[in-house]
C-alpha positions, 0 to 999 in steps of 0.5 A: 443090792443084796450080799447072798453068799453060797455055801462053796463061797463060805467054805472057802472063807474059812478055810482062807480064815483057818490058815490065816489063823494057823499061821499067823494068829487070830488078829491077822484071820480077823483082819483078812475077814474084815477086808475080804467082807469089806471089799465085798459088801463095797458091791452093793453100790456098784457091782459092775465096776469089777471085770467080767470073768475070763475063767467063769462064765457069766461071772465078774471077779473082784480081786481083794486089795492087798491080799492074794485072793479073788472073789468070783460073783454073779450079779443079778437083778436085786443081788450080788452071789458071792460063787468062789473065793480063790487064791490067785496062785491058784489055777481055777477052775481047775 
């Protein structure tokens, strides 16, 4: 199955990455980048294991182990679309 990831998706990556970055240095951006594109490309074998979404209709959300954020995606026949990726203190959608 393929990973398509949106633009929206890809904007907050970096911003997530940006802040990391700032905050903390470029070694733990990288290694929030590695987890987040672990835990997504870990959809490949079975999307449907992570919940559908309350907040976004006809999504699933797959919450990053040991991380605050949350990736929304639709999973189609012969992909997974990574929507959104979101902090979870924040209200979304807004």
């Amino acid at each position: 199955m393929e990973i398509v990831w949106t633009d929206e998706a890809l904007r907050d990556l970096e911003d997530i990455l940006a802040y990391h970055h700032l905050q903390a240095g470029p070694a733990t951006a990288n290694a929030v980048q590695g987890r987040i594109v672990a835990e997504v490309e870990g959809l490949r074998t079975f999307p449907e294991r992570i919940r559908a979404s309350d907040r976004v209709p006809g999504a699933r959300e797959l919450v990053v182990r040991r991380l605050p954020y949350v990736v929304f995606v639709k999973v189609l026949a012969n992909e997974v679309v990574v929507l959104n990726l979101v902090h979870t203190a924040r209200r979304f959608p807004a």
